[in-house]
C-alpha positions as CSV (number, residue, x, y, z in Angstrom):
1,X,-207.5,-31.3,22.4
2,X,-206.1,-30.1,25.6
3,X,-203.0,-32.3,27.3
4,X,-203.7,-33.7,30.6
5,X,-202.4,-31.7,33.8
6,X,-199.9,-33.6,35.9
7,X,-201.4,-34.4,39.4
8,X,-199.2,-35.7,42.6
9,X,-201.0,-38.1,44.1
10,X,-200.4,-39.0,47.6
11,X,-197.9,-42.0,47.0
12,X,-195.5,-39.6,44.8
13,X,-195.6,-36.9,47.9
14,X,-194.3,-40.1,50.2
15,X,-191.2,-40.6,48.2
16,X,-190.1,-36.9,47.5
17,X,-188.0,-37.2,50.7
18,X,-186.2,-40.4,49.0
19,X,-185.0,-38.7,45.6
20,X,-183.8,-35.8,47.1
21,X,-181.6,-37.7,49.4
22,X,-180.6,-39.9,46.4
23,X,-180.3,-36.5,44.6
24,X,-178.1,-34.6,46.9
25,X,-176.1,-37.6,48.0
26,X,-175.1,-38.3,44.1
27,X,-173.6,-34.4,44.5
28,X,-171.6,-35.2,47.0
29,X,-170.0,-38.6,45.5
30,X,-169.6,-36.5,42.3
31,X,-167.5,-32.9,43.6
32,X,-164.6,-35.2,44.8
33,X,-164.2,-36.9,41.2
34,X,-165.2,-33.7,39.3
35,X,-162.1,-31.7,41.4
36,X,-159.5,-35.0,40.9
37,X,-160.3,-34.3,37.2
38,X,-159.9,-31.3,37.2
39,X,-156.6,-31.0,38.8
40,X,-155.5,-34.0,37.6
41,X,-154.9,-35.6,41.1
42,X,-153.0,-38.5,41.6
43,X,-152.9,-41.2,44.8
44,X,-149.1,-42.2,44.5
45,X,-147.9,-38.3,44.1
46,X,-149.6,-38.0,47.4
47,X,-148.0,-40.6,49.3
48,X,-144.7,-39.7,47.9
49,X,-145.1,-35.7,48.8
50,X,-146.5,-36.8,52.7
51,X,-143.1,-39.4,52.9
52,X,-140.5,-36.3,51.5
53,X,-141.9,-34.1,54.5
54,X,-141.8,-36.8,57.2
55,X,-138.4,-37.4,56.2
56,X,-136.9,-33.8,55.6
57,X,-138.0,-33.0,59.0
58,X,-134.9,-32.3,61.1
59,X,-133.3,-34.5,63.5
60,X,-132.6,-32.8,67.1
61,X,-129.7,-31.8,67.8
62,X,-127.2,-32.3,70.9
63,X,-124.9,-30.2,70.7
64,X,-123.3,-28.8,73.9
65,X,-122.1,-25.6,72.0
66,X,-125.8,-24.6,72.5
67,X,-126.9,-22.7,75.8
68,X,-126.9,-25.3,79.1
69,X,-130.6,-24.3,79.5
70,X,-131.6,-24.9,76.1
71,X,-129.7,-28.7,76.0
72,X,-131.5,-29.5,79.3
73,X,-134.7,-29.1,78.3
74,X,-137.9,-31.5,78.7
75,X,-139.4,-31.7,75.2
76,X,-141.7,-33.0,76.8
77,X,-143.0,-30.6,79.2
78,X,-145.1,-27.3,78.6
79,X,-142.1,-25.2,77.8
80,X,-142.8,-21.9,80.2
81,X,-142.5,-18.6,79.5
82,X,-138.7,-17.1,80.0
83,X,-139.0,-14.2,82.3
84,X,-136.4,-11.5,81.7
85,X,-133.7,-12.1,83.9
86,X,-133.5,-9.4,86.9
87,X,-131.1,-6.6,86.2
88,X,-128.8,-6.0,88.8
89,X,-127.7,-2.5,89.1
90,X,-124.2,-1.3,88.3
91,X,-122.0,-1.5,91.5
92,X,-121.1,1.7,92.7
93,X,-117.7,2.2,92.3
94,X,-116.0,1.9,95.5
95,X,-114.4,4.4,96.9
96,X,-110.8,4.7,97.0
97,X,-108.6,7.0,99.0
98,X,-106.9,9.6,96.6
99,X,-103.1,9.3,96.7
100,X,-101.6,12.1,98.3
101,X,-99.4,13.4,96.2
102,X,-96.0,13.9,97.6
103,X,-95.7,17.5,97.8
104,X,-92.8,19.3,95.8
105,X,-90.0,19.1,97.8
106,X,-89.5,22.7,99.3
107,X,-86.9,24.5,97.3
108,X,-83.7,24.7,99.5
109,X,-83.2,27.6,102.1
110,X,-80.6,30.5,100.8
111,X,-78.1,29.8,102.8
112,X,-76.4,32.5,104.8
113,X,-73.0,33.7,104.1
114,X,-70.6,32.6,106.8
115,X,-70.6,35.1,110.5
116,X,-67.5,36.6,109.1
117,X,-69.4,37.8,105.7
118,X,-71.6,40.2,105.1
119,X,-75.1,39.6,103.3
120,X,-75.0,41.1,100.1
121,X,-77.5,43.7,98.9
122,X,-78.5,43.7,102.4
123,X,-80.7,46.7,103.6
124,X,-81.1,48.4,107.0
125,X,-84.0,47.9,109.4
126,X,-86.5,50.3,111.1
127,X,-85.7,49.1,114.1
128,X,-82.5,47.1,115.7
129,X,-82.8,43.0,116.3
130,X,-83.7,41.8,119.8
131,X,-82.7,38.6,120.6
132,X,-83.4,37.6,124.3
133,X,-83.5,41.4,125.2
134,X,-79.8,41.7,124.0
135,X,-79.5,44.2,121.2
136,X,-77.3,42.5,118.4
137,X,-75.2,44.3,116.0
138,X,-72.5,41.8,113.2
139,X,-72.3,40.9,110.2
140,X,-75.7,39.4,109.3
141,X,-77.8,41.6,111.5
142,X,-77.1,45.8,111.2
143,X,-79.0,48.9,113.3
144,X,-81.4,51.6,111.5
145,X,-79.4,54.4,110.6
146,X,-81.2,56.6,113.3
147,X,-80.4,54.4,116.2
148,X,-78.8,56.8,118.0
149,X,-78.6,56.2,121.9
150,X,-75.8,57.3,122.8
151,X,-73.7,55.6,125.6
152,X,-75.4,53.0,127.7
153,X,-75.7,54.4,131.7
154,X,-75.6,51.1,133.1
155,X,-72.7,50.3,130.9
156,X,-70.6,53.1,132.2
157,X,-71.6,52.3,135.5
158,X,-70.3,49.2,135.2
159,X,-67.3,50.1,133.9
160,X,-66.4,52.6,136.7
161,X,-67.0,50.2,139.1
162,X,-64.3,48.0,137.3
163,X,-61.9,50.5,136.6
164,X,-62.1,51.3,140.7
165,X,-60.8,47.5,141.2
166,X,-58.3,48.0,138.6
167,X,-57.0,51.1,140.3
168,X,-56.5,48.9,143.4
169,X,-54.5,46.4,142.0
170,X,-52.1,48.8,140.0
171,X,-54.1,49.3,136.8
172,X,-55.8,52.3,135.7
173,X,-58.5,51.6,132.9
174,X,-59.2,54.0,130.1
175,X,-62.4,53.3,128.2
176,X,-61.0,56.1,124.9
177,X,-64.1,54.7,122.8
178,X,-67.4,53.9,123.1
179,X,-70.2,55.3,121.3
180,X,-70.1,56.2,117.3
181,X,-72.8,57.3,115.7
182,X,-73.8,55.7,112.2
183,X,-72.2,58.6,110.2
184,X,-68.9,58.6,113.0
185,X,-68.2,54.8,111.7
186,X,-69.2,55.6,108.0
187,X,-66.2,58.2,108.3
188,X,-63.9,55.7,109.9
189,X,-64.2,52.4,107.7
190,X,-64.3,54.8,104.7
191,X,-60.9,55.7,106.2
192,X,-59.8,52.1,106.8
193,X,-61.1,51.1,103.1
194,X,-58.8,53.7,101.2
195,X,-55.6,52.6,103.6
196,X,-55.7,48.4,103.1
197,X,-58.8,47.9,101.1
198,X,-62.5,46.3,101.7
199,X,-61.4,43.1,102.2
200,X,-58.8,43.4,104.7
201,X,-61.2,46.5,106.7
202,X,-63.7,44.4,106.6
203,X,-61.3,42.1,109.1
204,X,-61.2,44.5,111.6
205,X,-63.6,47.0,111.1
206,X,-67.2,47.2,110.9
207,X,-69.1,48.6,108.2
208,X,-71.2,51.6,108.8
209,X,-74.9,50.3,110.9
210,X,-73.0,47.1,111.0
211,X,-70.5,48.2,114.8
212,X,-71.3,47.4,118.1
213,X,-70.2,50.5,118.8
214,X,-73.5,52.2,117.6
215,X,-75.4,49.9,120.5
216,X,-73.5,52.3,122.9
217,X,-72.7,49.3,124.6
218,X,-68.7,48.2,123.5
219,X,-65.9,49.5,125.1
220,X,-62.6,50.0,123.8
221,X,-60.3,49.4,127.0
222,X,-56.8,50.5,127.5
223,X,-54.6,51.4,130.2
224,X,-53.6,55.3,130.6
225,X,-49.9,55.8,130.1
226,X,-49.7,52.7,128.1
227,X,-51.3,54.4,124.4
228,X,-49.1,52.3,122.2
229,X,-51.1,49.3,123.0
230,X,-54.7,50.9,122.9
231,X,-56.4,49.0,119.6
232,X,-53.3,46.5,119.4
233,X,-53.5,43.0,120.0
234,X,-50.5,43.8,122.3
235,X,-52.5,44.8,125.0
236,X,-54.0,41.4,126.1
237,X,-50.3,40.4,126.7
238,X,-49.7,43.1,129.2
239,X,-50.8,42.7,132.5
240,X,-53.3,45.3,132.8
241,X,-54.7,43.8,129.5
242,X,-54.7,40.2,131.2
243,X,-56.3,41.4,134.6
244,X,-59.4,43.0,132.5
245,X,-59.9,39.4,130.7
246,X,-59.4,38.0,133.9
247,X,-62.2,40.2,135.6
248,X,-64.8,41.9,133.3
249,X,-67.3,39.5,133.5
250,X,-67.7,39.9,137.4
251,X,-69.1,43.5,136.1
252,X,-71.1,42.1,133.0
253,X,-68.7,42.8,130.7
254,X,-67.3,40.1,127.8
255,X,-64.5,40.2,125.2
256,X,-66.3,40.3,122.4
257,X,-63.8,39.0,119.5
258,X,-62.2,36.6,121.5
259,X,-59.0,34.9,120.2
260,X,-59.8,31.5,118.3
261,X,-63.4,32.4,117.0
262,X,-62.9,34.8,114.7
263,X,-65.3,32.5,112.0
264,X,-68.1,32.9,114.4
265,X,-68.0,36.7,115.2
266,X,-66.4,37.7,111.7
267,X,-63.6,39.9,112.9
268,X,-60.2,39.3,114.0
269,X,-59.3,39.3,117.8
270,X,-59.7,42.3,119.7
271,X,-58.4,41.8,123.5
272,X,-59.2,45.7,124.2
273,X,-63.2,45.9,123.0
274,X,-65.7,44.7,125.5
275,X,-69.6,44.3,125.3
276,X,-71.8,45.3,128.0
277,X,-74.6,42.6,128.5
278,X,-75.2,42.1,132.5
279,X,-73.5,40.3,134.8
280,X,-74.6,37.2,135.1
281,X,-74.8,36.1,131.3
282,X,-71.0,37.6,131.1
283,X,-70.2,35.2,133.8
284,X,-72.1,32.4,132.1
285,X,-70.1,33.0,129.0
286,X,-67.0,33.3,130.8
287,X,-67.3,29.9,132.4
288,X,-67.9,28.4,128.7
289,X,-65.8,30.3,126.4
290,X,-68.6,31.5,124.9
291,X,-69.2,34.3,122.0
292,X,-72.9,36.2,122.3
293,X,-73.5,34.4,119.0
294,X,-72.9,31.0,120.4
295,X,-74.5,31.8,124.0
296,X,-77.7,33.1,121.9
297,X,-77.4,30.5,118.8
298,X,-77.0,33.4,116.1
């Protein structure tokens, strides 16, 4: 016997649209329950867990010891992006004039021995000190060895010319010595040295490249007849010796150690031994009381 074949007839094919929405609809209703089974889901825990997180949200804060642009701003308003702020580049540093520093203080000047004392250790020169064309020959400044000129012409002429006045007025002028070689004076203050000593020579004697004499220029004056005052201080006190201080200087001659300034030419007083240095710079001295080494600031 066979079984009957199931047919649709055109009233079941109208209400397929119907059960499946009923069928799929059902599904829907039943997930939600099926998962609150399964996880065991409960309404009050819910509410409960929503309240804790509304409440454990924090409060916002005040406080100024937060940045001023943080504290002033609109919660309100589309915060905007911070731009970075502008860096400003380091100042240069200014400049700043260096301190001069104060220079060492030059070390003091070696001071000279007094006119009346030699320079120790001093040695001789190639060629003789000038000073305003006037050869000078002392203490602190000596002559090369060589200088050998002999006696000075215009020196001699000068000197004739004032022995000739002399001669008129009762004097008659000897000039017994006036140039010595270097080696001549060597011999003579070797000879003074071994009678009184270095110290007291060196008062009235000069030391070998160190005389006047050398120049060719000093005169030792005395008057003929009257030998026991030549080199003695005696003869300024005679009257011969008095005209010639009286008168040199109108024939450009000058006492050269006069009396009261032995510290400034560095040898005793010698009223017989004349320089040679022109008449008009004699007379110039003359007038002042001058030495050479104050007229020329030696």
């Amino acid at each position: 016997m066979q079984s009957p074949k199931y047919r649709f007839n055109k009233k079941d094919k109208k209400n397929w649209p119907i059960v499946l929405a009923v069928i799929l609809g059902s599904l829907v209703l039943l997930a939600p329950v099926v998962w609150m089974g399964l996880h065991n889901w409960s309404l009050d825990e819910s509410l409960t867990a929503m309240n804790f997180q509304k409440t454990d949200e924090p409060e916002p804060s005040h406080s100024t010891d937060k940045p001023v642009d943080e504290v002033n701003e609109d919660p309100n308003q589309t915060q905007k992006p911070k731009l970075p702020k502008e860096t400003v580049p380091p100042k240069k540093p200014e400049k700043t004039e260096t301190p001069v520093e104060p220079k060492e203080s030059p070390s003091p000047p070696v001071e000279k021995p007094a006119s009346d004392e030699y320079i120790p250790n001093q040695k001789y020169p190639s060629t003789p000190t000038l000073v305003e064309g006037f050869v000078i020959a002392n203490k602190h400044y000596p002559l090369p060895t060589d200088y050998n000129k002999g006696e000075d012409s215009k020196a001699r002429e000068a000197f004739d010319q004032m022995a000739a006045a002399a001669k008129l007025d009762g004097f008659e002028l000897v000039a017994f010595s006036t140039f010595r070689s270097f080696e001549r004076q060597e011999t003579l203050y070797n000879q003074y040295v071994s009678k009184d000593g270095q110290q007291a020579a060196d008062q009235y004697s000069a030391r070998p490249g160190y005389s006047e004499h050398q120049t060719g220029l000093a005169f030792d004056i005395g008057e003929r007849n009257f030998e026991q005052h030549w080199a003695s201080a005696s003869f300024g006190k005679t009257p011969a010796g008095q005209w010639i201080a009286n008168n040199a200087h109108k024939y450009g001659f000058i006492m050269r150690y006069p009396l009261g300034k032995e510290e400034v030419t560095g040898y005793m007083h010698e009223s017989w031994h004349f320089r040679y240095v022109g008449v008009e710079p004699a007379t110039d001295m003359f007038t002042h009381k001058q030495t050479l080494e104050e007229y020329l600031d030696l």
